[in-house]
N, CA, C and O of each residue as an XYZ file, in Angstrom:
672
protein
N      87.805     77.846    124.602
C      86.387     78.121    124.606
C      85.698     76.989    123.853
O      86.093     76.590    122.758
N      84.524     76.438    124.576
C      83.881     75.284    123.896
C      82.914     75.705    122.891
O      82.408     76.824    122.804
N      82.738     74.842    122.248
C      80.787     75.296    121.084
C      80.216     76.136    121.641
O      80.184     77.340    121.385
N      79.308     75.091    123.114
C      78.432     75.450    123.805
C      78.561     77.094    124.429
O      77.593     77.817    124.669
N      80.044     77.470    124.620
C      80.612     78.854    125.062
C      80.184     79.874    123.899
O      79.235     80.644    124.051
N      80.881     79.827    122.835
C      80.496     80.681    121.487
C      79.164     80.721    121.434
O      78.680     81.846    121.305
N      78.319     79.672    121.505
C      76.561     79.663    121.567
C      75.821     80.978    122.254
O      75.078     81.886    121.883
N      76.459     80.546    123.460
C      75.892     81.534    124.497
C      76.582     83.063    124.331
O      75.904     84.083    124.451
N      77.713     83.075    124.100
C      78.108     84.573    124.016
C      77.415     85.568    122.758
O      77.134     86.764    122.686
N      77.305     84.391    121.822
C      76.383     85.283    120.157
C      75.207     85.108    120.560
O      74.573     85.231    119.512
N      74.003     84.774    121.868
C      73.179     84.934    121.541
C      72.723     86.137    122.496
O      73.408     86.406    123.483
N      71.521     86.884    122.184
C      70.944     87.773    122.716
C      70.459     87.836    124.055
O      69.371     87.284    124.220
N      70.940     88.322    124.972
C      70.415     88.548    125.942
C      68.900     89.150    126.565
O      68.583     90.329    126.719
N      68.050     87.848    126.879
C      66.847     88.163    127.519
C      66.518     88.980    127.850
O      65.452     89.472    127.480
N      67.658     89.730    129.101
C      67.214     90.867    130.059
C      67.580     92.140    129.609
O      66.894     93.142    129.815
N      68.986     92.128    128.805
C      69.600     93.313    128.057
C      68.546     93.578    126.957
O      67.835     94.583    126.958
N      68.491     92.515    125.926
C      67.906     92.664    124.313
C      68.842     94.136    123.725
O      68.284     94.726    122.800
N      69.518     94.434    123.966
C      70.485     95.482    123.067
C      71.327     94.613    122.273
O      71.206     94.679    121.049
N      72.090     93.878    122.735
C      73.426     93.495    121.905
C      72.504     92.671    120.732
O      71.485     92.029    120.985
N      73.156     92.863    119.298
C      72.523     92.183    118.695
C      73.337     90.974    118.188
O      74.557     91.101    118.087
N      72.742     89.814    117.864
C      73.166     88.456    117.329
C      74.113     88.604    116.281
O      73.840     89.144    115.209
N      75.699     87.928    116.701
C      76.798     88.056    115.727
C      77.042     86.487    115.582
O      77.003     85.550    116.380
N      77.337     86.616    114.085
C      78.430     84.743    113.722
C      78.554     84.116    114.751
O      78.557     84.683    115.844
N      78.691     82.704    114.598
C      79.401     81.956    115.666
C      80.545     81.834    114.825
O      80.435     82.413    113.744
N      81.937     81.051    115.102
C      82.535     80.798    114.702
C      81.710     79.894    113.378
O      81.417     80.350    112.273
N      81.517     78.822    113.771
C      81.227     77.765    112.731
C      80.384     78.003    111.820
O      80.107     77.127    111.001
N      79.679     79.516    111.776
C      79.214     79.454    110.816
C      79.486     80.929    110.155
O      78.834     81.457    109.255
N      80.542     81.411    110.797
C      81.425     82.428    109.953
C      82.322     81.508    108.869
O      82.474     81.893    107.709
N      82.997     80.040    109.452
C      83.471     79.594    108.677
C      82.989     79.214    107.723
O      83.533     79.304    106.622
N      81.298     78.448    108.027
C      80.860     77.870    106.405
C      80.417     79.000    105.587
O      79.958     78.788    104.464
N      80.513     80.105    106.028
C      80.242     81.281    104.748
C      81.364     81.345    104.274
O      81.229     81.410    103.052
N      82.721     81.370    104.631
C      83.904     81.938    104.354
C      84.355     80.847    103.502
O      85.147     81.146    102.608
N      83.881     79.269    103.658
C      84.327     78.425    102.713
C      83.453     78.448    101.253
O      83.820     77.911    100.208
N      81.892     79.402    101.514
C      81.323     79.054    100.600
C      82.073     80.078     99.622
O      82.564     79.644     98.580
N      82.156     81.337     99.929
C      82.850     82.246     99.021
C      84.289     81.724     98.537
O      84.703     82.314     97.539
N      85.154     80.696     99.074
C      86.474     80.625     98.743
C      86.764     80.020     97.378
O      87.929     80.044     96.981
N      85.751     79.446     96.573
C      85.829     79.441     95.298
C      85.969     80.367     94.623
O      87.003     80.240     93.967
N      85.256     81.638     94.343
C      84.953     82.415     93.960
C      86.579     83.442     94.190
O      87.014     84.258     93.378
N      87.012     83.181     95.113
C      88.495     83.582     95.689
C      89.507     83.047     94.560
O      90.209     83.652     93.750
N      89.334     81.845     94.787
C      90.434     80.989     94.265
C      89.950     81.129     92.939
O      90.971     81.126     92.252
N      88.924     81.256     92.160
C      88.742     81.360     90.882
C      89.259     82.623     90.189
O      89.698     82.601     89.039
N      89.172     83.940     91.091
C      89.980     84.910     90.449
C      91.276     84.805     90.459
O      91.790     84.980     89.354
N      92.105     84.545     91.464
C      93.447     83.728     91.536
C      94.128     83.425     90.333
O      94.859     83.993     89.521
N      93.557     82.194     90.545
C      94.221     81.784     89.237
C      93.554     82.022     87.825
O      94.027     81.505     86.813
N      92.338     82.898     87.800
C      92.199     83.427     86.302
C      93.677     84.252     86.067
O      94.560     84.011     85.243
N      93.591     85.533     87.319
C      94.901     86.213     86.657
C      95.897     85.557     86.572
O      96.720     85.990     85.765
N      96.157     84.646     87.108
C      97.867     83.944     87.110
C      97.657     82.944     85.835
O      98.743     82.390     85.667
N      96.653     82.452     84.802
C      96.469     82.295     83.761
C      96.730     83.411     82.884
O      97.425     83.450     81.868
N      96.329     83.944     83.218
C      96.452     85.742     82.280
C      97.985     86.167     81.940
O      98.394     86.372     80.797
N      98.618     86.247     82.905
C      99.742     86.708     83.202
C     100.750     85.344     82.368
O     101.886     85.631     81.990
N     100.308     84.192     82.194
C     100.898     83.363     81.772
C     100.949     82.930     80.514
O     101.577     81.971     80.063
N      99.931     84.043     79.723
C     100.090     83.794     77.976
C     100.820     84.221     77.201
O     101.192     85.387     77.333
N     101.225     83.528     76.252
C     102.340     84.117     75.543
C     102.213     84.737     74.212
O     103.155     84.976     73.457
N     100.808     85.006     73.960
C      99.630     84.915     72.721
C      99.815     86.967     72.579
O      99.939     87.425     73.715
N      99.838     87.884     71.677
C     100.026     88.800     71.573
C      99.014     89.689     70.508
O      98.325     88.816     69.981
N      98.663     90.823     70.029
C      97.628     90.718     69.296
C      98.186     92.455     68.130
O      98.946     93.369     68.452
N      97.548     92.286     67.070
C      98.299     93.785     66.512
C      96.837     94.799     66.841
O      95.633     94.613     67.018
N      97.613     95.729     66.800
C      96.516     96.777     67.090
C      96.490     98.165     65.846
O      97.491     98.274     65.137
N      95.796     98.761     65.729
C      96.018     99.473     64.367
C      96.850    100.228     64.466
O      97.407    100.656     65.477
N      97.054    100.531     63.048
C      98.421    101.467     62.819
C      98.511    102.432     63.324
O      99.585    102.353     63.921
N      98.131    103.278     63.494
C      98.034    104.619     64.345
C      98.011    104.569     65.800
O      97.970    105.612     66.452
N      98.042    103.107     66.502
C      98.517    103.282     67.610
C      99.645    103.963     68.054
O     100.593    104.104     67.280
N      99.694    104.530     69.503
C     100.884    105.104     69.838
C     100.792    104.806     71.450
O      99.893    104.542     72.248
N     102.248    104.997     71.491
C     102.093    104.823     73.353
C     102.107    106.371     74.076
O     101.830    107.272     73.284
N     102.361    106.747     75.323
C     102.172    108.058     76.217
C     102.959    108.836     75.191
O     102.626    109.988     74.912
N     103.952    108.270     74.644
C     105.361    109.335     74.198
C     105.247    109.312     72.830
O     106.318    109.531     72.264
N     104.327    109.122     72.124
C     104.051    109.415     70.888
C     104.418    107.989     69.826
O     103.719    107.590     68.894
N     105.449    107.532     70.210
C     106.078    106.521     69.441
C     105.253    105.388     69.227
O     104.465    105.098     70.127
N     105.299    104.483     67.888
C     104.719    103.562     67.558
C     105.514    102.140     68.128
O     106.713    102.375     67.978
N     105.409    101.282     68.497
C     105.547     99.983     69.059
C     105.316     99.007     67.677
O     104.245     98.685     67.161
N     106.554     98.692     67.310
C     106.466     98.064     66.189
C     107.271     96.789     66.732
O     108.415     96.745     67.185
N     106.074     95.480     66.503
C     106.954     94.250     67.035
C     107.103     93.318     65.674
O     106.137     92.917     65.025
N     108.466     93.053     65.365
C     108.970     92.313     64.123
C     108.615     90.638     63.675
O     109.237     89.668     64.107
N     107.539     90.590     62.771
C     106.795     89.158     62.266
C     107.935     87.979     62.326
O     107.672     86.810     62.606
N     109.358     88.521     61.989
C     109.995     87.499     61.864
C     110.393     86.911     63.903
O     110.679     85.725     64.067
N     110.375     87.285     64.406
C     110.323     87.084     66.196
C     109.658     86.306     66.871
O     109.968     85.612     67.840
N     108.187     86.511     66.020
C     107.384     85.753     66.520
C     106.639     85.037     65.784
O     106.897     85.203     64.592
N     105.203     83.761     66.139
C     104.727     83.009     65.512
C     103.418     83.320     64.989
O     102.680     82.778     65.812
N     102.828     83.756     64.293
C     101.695     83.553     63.550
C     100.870     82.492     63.953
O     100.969     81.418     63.359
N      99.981     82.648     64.978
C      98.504     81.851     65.124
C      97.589     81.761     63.949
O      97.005     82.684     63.380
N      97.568     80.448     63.682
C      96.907     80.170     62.435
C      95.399     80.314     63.080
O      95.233     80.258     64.298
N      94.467     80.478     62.282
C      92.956     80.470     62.611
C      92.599     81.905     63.191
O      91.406     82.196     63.105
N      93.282     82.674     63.661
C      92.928     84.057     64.844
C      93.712     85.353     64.290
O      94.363     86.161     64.953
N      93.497     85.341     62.996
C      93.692     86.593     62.586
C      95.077     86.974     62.721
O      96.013     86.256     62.372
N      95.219     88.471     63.394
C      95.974     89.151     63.311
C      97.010     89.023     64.886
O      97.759     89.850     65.407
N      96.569     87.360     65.364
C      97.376     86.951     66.846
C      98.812     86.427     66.580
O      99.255     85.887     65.567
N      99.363     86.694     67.635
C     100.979     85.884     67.642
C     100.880     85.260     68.746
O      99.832     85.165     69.385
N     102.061     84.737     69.097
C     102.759     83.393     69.847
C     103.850     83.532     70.450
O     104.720     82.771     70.026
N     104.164     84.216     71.293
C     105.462     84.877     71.532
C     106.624     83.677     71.560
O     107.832     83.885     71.671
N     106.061     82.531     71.450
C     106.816     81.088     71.714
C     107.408     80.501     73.231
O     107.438     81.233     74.220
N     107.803     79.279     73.251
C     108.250     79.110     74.280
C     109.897     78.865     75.063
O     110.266     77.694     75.150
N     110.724     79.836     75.543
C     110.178     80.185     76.496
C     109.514     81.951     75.670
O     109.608     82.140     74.457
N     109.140     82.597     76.260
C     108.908     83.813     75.536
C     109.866     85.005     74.722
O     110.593     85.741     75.389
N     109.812     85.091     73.614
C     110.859     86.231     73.056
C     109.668     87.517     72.001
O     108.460     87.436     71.777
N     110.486     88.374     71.664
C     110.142     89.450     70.882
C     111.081     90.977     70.360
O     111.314     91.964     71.056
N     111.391     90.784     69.239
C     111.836     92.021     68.833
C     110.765     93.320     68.959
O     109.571     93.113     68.741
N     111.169     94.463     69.265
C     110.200     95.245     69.194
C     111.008     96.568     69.051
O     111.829     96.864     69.920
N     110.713     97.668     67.572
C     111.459     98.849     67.589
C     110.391     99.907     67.555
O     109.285     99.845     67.018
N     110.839    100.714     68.113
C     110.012    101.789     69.202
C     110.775    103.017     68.103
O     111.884    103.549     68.045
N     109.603    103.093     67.383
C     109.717    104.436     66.038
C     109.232    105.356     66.837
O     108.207    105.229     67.508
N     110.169    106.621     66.787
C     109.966    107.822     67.247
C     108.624    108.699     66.559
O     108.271    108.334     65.437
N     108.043    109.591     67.069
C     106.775    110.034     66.579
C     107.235    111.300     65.740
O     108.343    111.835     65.729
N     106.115    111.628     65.058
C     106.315    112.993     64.352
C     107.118    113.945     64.684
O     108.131    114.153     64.017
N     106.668    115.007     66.241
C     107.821    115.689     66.886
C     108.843    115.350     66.834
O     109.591    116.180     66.317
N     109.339    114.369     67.172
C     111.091    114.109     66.926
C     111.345    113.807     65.705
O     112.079    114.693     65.267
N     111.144    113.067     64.949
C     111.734    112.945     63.554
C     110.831    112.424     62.573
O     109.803    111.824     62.888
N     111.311    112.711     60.974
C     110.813    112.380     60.128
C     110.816    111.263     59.333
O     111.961    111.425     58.912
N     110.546    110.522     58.933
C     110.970    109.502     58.020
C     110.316    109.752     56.582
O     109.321    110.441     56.361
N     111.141    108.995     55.583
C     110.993    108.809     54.065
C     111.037    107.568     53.728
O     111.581    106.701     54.412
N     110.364    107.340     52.445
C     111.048    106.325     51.587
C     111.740    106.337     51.353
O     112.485    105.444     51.757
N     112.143    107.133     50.648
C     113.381    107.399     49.315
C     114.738    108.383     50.161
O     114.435    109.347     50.863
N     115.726    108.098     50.022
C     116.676    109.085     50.539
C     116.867    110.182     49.956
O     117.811    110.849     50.379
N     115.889    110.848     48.575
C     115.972    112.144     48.097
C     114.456    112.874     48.651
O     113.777    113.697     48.037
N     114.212    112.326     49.892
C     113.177    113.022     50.654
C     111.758    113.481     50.337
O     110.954    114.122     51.014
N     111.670    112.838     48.802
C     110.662    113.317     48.496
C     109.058    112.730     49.034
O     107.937    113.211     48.870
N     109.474    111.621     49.657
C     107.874    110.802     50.171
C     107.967    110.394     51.204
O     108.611    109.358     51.366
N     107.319    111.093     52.375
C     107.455    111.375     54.185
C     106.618    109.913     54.266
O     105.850    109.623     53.349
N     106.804    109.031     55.384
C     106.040    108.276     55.706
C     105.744    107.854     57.028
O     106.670    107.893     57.839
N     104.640    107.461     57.394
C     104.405    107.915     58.658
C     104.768    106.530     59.449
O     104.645    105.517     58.761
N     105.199    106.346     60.806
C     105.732    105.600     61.485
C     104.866    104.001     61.543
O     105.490    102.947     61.422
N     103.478    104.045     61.729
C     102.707    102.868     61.444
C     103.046    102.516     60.025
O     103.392    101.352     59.826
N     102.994    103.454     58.872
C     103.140    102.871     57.910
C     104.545    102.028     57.600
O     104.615    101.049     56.856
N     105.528    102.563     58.258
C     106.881    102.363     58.344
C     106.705    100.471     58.815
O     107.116     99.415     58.333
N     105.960    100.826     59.868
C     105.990     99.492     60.701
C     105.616     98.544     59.720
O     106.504     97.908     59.151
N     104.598     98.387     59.484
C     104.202     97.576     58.450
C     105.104     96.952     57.355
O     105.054     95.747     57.111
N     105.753     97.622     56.841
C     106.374     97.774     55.295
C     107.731     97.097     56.146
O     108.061     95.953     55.833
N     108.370     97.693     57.034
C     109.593     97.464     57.401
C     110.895     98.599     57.161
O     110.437     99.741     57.183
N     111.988     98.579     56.999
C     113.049     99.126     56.109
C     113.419     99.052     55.019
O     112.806     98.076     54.586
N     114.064     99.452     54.194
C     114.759    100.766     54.824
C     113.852    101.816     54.589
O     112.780    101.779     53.985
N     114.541    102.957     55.260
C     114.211    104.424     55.597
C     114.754    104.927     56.272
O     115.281    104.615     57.340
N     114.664    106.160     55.480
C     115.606    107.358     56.149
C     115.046    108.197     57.047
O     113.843    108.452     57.086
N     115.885    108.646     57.784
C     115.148    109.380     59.071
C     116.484    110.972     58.981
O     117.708    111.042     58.871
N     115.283    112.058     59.110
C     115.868    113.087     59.694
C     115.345    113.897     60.984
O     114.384    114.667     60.982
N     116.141    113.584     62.059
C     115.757    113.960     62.976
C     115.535    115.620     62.822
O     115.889    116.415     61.951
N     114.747    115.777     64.137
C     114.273    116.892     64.330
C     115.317    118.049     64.264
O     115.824    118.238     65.369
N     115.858    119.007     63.136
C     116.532    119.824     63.798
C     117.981    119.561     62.978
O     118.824    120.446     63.121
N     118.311    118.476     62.179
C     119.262    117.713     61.918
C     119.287    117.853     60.162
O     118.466    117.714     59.255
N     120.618    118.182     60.275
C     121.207    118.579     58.318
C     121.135    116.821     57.323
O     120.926    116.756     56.112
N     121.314    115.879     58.031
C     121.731    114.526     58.236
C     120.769    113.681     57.991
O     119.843    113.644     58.801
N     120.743    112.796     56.825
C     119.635    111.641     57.189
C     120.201    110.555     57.236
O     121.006    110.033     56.465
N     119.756    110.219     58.173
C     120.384    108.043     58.799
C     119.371    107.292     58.094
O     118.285    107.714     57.698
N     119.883    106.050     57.975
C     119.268    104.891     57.406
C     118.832    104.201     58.064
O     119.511    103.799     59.008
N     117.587    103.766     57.896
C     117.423    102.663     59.514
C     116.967    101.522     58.261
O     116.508    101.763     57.145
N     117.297    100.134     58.941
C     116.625     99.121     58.147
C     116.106     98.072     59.088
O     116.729     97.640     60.058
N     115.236     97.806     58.813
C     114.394     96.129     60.127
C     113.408     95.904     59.325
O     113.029     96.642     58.416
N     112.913     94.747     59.684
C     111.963     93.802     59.046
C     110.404     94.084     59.454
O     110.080     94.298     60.622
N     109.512     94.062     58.414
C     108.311     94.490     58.265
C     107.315     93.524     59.944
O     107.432     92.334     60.236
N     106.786     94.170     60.399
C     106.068     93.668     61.591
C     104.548     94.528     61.406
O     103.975     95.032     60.440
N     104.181     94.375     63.153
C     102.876     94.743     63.220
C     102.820     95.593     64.285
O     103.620     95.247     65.154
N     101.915     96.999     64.685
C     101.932     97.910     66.082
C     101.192     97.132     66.521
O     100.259     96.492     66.035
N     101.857     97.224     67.980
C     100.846     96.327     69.339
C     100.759     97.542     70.055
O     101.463     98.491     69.710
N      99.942     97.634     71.057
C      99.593     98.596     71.913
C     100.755     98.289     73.500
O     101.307     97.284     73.950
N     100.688     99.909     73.974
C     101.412     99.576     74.646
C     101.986     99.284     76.326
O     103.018     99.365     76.992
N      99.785     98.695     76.529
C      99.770     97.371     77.558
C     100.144     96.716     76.777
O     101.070     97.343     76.261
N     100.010     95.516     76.155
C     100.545     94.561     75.289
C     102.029     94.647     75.754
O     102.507     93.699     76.377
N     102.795     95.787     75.464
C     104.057     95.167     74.916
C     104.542     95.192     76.747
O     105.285     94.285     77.125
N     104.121     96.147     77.668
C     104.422     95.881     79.028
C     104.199     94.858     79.393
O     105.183     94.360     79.938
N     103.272     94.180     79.373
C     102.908     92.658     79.982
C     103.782     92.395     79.953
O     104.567     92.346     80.900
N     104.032     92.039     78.492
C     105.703     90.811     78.399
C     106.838     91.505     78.373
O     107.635     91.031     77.563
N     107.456     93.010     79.288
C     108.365     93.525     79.342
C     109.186     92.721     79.400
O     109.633     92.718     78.253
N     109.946     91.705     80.186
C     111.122     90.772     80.457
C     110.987     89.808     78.940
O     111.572     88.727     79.002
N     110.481     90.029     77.999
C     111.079     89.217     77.398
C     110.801     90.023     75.742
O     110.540     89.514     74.652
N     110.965     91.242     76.090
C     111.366     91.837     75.083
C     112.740     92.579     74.550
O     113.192     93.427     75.319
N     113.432     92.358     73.353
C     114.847     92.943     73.195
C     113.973     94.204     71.819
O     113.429     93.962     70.742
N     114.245     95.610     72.633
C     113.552     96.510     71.750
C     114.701     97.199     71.694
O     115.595     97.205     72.540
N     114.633     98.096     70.126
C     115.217     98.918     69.796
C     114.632    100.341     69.397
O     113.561    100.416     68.796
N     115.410    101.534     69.768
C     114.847    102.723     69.588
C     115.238    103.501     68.219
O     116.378    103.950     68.101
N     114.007    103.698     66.892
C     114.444    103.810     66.107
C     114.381    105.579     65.615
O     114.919    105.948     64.571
């Protein structure tokens, strides 16, 4: 089909006047190129997005669906100087991250004579040791890891593949 063909088929018929005036090709295309920035600019915003390795703490009392706090360990990752409370997951990407059980399931302490309960953000922060008695349980275990920060838990999905977490 030539130009001159597309011309005549998009335009309105004299004797009909019903059909109404559609695109020609050539100028369906220059709309379709004018928007393709705007295409390609969301593109690769997300595939920028998806490509940072930059992480952020979120307050203590965060929790994820299942109650548990998301505690990712300072020593793992890098400290962004200038931006507060940001990390650096480094390159290629890594992260410790221990996943403290919430109130319902177990308790934690300072002290192994039980006398001072502490709550799982606070845990995070401070680090180990602490004792934990699970829910239900004669027994208290010791847990020990290094003082970090709660991230939320989009945050810690993003960078699922390059997290080694433990369930504490």
């Amino acid at each position: 089909m030539s130009l001159e063909d597309d011309k005549t088929l998009n335009t309105v018929s004299k004797t009909h006047g019903t059909r109404p005036a559609s695109l020609s090709r050539r100028s369906l295309l220059k709309k379709g190129v004018t928007a393709m920035p705007a295409i390609l600019t969301l593109q690769s915003g997300a595939a920028l997005a998806r490509s940072s390795n930059m992480i952020s703490a979120s307050s203590s009392d965060t929790t994820d669906g299942l109650g548990r706090t998301l505690c990712v360990e300072k020593s793992s990752v890098y400290p962004e100087d200038g931006y507060g409370e940001k990390y650096d997951l480094g390159n290629p990407p890594h992260a410790v991250v221990n996943v403290i059980r919430g109130p319902g399931e177990t308790i934690f302490y300072e002290t192994k004579d039980k006398s001072t309960p502490i709550s799982p953000g606070a845990l995070c922060l401070r680090g180990g040791p602490a004792w934990e008695k699970p829910d239900g349980s004669q027994f208290l275990l010791s847990r020990d890891f290094g003082p970090g920060f709660v991230a939320s838990s989009g945050s810690i999905t993003s960078m699922a593949d390059y997290v080694t977490d433990y369930l504490i």
